[in-house]
C-alpha positions in Angstrom: 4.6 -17.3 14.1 2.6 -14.2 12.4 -1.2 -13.7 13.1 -3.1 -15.0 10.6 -6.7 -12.6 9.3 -10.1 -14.1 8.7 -11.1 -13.5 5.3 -13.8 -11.1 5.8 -11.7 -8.9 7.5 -8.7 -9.3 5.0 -11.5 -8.6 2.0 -12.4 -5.5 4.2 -8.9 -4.4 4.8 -8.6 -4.8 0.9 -11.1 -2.5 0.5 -10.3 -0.1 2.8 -7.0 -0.1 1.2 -7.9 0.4 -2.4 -10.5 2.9 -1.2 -12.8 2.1 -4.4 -12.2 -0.8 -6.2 -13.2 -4.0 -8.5 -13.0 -7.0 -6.9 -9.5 -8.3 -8.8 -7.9 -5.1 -7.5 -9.2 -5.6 -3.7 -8.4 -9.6 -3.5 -4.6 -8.4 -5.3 -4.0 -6.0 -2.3 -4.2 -8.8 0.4 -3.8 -11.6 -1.5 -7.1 -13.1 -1.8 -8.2 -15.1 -5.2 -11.2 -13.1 -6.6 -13.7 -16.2 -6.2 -13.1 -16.1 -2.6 -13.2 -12.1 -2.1 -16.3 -11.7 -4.4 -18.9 -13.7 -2.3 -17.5 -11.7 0.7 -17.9 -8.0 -0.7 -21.1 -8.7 -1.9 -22.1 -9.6 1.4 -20.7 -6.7 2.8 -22.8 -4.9 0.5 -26.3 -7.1 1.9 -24.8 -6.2 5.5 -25.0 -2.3 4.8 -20.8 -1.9 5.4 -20.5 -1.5 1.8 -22.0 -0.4 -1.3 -20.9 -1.3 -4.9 -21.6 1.5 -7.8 -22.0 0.0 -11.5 -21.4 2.8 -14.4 -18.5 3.8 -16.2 -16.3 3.5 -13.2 -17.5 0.9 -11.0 -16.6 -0.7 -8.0 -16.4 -1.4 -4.1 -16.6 1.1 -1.4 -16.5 1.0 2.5 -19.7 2.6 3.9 -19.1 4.8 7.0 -20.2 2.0 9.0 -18.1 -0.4 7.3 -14.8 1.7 8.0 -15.6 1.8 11.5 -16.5 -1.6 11.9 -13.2 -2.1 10.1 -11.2 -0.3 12.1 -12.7 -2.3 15.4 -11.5 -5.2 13.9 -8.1 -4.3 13.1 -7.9 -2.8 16.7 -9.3 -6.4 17.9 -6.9 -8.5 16.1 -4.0 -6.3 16.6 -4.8 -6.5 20.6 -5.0 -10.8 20.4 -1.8 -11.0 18.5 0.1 -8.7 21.2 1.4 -6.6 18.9 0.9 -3.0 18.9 4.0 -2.1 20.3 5.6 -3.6 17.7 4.2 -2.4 14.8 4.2 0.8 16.2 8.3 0.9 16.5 7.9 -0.6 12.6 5.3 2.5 11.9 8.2 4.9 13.0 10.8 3.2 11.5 8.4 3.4 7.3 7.9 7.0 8.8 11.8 7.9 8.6 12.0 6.6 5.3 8.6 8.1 3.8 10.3 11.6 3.0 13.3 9.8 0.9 10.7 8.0 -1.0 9.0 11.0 -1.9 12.2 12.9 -2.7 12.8 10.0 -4.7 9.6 9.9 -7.1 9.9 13.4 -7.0 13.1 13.5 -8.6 12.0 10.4 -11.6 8.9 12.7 -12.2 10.8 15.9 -12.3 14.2 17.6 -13.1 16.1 20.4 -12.1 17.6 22.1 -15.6 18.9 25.6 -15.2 17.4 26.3 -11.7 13.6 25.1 -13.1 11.9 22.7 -12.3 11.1 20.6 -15.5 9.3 17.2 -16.4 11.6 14.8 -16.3 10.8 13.3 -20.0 13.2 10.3 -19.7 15.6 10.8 -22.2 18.7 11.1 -20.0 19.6 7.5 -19.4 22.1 7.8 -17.1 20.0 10.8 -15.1 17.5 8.0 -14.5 19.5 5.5 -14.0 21.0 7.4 -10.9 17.1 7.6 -9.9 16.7 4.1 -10.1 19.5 3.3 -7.8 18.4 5.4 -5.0 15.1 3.9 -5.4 17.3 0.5 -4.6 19.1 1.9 -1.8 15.5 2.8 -0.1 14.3 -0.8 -0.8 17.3 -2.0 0.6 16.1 -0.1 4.1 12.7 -0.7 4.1 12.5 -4.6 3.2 13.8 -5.4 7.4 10.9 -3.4 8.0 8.6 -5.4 5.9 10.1 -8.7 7.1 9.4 -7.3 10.8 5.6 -6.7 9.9 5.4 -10.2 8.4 6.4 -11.9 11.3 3.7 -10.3 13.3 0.8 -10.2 11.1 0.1 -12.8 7.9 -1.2 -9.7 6.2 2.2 -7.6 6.2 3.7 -10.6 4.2 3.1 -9.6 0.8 4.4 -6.0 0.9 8.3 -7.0 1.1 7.8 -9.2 -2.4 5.5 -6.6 -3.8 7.8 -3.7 -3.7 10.6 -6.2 -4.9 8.7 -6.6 -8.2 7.7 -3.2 -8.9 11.9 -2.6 -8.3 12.6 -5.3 -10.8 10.2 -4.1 -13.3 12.0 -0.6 -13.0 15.1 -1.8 -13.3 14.2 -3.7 -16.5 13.2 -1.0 -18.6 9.6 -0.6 -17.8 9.2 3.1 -16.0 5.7 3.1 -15.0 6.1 0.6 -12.3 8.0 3.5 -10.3 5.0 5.8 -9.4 2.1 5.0 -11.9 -1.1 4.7 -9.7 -3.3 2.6 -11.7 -0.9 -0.3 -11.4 0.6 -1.8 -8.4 3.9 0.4 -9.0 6.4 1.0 -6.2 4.9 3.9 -5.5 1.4 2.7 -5.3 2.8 -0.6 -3.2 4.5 1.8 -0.8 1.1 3.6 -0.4 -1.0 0.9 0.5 1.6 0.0 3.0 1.9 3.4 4.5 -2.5 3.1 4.8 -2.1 -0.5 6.4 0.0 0.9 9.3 -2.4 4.0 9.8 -5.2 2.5 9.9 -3.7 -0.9 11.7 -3.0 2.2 14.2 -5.7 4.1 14.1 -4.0 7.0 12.8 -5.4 9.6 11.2 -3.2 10.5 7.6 -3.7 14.3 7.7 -1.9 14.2 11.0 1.4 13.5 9.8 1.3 14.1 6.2 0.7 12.0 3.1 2.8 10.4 0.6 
């Protein structure tokens, strides 16, 4: 049985996911319903670990004290559920992977045409196509490791069905749900998952490059 989060942790980890973020967007990366994540980040914000900017672009943002206390409750609950070990094996196991997914969106955002690298502008169907199926092939190998992450912590369980949309919606004609950040593409998805394991870890990104 998986290890559940408390909700003001979960709200944090939300946050600390997005990075800066409306309240819709933070409750929609851990699966929280906005009337339960608002009262929580605006607490947050009353408790000094976050700080909320109104304007043009507005939104939530981790303080420096929030991200630590954040990351001593991630290290907490990862200790009571026994599981490091395990989700560092999973950790190296999305790290094998990581390159072919950038190789991937790589190759739907650009094309090779007479030894130059051009943008790829979509009109070659079967081109992208070809894309689209290694895209499957790389879901295909990463969903065990999703499955493996839910069984350990409640918060891992969305990833696997998230990434499994943003495929669908590829495959169905609708492009931008490959890499387009503002929506939770495959790309994006794949991101979030790849910050959930670094900072579950402690990890620092820079020290073994981004995606």
């Amino acid at each position: 049985m998986s290890t559940p989060s408390d909700l003001r942790t979960l709200v944090m980890h939300g946050l600390r996911l997005k990075g800066f973020a409306e309240v819709t967007a933070v409750g929609e990366a851990v699966g929280v319903a906005e009337a339960e994540a608002k009262p929580v980040l605006d607490q947050l914000v009353v408790d000094g670990l976050a700080t909320y900017r109104d304007g043009r672009l507005s939104g939530f943002t981790l303080t420096k004290t929030g991200r630590e206390r954040h990351a001593d409750l991630l290290s907490a609950e990862l200790e009571a559920a026994g599981a490091r070990d395990a989700v560092q094996g999973a950790y190296a196991r999305f790290l094998q992977l990581n390159t072919d997914l950038l190789t991937i969106c790589t190759a739907w955002q650009l094309r090779d045409i007479d030894g130059e690298s051009t943008i790829n502008d979509h009109s070659d169907a079967v081109y992208d196509a070809g894309v689209v199926e290694q895209l499957a092939g790389l879901h295909a190998r990463v969903q065990p490791i999703c499955d493996d992450l839910g069984a350990l912590l409640t918060r891992y369980e969305g990833y696997g069905p998230r990434l499994s949309l943003a495929l669908h919606r590829v495959r169905t004609g609708d492009g931008d749900w490959f890499t387009k950040p503002m929506i939770p593409s495959y790309h994006t998805v794949w991101f979030e998952m790849h910050e959930d394991l670094l900072s579950t870890l402690g990890i620092e990104r820079g020290s073994e490059g981004g995606d």
